[in-house]
MDTraj code that builds the backbone (N, CA, C; nanometers):
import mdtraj as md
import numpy as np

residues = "UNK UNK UNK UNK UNK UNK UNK UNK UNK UNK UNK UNK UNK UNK UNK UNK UNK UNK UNK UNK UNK UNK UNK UNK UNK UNK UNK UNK UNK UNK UNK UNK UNK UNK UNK UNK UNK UNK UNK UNK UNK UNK UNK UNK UNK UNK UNK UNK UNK UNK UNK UNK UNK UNK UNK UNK UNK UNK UNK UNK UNK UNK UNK UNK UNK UNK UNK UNK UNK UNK UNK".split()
xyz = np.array([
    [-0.5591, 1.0205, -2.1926],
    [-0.5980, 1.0320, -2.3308],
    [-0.4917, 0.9698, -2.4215],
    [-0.3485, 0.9997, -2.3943],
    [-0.2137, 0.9495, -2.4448],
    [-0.2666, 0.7701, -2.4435],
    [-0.3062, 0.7364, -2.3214],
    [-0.3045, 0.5822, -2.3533],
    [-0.4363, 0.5257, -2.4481],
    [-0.5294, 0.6039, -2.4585],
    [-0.6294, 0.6022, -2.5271],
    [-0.5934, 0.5759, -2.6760],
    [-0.5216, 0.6713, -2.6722],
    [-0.5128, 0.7156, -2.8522],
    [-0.4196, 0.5883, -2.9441],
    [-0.2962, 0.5383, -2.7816],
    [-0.2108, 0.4250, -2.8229],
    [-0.2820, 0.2858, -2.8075],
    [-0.3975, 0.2762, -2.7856],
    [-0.4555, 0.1883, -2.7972],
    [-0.5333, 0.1471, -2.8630],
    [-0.5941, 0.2289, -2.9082],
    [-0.7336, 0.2257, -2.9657],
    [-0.7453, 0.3359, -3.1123],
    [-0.6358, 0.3771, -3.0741],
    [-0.5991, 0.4919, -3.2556],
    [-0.5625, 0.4367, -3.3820],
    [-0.5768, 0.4848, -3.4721],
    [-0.5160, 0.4557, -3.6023],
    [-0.3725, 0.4288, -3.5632],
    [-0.2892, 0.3330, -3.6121],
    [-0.1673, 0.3582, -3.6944],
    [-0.0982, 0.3936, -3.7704],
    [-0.0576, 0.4920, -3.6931],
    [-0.0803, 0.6161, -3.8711],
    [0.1264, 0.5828, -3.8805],
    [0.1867, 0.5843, -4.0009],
    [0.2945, 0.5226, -4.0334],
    [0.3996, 0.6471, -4.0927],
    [0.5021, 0.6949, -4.1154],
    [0.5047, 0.7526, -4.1778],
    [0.5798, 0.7232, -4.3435],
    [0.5974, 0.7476, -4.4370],
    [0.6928, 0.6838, -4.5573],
    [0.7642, 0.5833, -4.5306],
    [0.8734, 0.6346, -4.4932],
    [0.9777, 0.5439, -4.4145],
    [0.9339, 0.4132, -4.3432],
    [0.8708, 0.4306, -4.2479],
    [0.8072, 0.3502, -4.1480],
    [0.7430, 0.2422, -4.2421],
    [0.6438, 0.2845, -4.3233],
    [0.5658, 0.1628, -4.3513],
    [0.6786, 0.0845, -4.4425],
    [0.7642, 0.0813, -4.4962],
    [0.8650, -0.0136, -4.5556],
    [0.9460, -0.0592, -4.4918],
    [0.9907, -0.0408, -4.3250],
    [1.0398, -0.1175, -4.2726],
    [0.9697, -0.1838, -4.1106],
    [0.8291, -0.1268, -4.0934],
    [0.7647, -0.1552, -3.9849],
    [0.6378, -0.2267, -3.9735],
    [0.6018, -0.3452, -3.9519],
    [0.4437, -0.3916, -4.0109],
    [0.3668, -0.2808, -3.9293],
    [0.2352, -0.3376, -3.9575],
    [0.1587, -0.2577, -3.8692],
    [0.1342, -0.3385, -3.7176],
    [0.1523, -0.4597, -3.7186],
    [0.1813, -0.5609, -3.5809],
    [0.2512, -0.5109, -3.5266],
    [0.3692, -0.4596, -3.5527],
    [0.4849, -0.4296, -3.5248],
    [0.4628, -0.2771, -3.3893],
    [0.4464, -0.2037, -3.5008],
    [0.3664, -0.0973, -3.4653],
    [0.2822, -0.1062, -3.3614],
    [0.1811, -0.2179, -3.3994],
    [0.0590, -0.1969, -3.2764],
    [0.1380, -0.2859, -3.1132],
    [0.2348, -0.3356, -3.1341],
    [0.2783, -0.3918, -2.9639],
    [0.3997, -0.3115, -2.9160],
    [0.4143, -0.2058, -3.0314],
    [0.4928, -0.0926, -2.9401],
    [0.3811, -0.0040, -2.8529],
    [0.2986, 0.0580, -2.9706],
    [0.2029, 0.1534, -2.9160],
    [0.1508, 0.0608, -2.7612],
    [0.1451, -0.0780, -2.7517],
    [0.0707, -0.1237, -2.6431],
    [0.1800, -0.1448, -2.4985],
    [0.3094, -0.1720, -2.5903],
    [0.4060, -0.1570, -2.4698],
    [0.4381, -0.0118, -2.3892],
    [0.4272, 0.1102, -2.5078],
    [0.4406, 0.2124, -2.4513],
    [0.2924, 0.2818, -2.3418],
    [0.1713, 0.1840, -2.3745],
    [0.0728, 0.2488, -2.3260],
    [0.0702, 0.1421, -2.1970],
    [0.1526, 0.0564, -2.2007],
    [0.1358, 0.0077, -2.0446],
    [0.2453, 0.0208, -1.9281],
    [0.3122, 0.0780, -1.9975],
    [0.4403, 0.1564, -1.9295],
    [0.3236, 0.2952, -1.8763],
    [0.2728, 0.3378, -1.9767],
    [0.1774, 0.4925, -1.9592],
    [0.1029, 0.4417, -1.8180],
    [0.0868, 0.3355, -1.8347],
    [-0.0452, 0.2792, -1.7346],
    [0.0259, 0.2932, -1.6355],
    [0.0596, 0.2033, -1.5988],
    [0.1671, 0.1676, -1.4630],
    [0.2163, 0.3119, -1.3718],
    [0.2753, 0.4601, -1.4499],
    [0.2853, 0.5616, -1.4589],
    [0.1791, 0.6432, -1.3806],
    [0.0357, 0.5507, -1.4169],
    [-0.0513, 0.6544, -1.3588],
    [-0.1152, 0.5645, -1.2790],
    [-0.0767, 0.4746, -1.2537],
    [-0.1578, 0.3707, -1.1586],
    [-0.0660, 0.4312, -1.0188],
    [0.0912, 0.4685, -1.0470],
    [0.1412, 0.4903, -0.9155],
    [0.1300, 0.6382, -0.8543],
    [0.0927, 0.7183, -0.9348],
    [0.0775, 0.8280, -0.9496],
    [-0.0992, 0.8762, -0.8438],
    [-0.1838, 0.7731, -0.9071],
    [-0.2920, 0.7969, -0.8723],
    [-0.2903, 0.6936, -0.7060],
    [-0.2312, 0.6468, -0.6836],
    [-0.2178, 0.6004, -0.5733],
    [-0.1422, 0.6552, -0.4324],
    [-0.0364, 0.7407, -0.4906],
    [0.0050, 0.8660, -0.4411],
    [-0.1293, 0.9323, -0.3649],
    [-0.1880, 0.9588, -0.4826],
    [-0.2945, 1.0786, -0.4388],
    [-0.3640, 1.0323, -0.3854],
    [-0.4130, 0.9447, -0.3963],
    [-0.5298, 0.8499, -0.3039],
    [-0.4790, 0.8413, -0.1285],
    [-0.3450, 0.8513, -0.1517],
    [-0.2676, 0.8582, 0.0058],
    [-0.2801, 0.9767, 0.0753],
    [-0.2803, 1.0839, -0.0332],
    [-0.2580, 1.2456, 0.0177],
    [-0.4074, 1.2278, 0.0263],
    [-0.5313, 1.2403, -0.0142],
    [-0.6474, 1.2253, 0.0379],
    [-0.6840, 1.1967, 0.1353],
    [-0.6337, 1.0890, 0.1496],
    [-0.6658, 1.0061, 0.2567],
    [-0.6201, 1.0777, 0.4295],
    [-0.4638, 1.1243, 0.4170],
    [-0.4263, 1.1739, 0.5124],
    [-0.4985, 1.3210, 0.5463],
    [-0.5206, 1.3420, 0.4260],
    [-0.6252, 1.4881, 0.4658],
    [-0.7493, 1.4694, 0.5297],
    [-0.8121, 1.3502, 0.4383],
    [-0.9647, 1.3311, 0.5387],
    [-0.9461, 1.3200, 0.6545],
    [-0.8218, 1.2553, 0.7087],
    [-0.8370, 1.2055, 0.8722],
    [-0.7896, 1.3439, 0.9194],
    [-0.7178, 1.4316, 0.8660],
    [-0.6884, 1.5464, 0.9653],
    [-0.8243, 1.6373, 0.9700],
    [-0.8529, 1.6107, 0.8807],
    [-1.0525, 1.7022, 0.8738],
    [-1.1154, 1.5874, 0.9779],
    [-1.1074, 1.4918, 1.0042],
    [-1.1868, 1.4066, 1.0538],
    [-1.1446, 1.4392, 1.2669],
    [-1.0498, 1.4804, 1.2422],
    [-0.9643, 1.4599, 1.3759],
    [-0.9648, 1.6037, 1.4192],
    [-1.0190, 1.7213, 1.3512],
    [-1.0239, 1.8330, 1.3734],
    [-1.1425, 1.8794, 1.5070],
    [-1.1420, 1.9553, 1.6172],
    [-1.2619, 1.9479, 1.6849],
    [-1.3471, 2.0731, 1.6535],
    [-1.4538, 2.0524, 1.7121],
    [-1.5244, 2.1190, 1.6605],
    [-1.4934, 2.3402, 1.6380],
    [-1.4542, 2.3301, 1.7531],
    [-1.4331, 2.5087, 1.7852],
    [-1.2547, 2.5259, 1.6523],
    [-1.1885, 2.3637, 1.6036],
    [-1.1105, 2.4228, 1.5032],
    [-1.2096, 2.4755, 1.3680],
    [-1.3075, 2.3953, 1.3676],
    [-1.3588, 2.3622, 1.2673],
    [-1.4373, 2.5160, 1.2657],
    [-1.5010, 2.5527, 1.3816],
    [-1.5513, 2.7460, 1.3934],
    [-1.4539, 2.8106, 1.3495],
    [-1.3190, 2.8088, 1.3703],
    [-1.2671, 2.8937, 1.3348],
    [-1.2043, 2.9116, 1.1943],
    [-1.2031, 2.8062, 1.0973],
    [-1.1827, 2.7577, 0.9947],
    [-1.2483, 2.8963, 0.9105],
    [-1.4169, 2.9341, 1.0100],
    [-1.5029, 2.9895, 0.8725],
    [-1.5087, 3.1380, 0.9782],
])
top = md.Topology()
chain = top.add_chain()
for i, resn in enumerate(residues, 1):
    res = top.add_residue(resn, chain, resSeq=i)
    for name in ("N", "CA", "C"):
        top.add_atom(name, md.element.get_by_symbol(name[0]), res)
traj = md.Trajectory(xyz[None], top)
């Protein structure tokens, strides 16, 4: 949602800010910080995609009388 909002949100400025920051300015931080965000969850979600993965095969590799006793 964080990268959402830096992408695609208002630029909202505050006093200060708008007299020394364009709004260009502004918008290729918000995009640098939201692709740093990205990257963050690209490795993150790839992680998990690993831990999945190693789980399906131990469910997959399980025999059947483990799998009775499971329930």
């Amino acid at each position: 949602m964080e990268i959402f909002k830096l992408m695609f949100g208002e630029v909202k400025k505050g006093f200060l800010g708008g007299l020394f920051t364009s709004k260009e300015k502004t918008r290729e931080k918000n995009q640098k910080k939201a692709g740093e965000l990205m990257k963050n969850l690209i490795a993150v979600s790839e992680t998990l995609l690993e831990a999945i993965n190693m789980l399906e095969q131990e469910i997959m590799d399980l025999t059947d009388e483990e799998i009775e006793a499971l329930y």
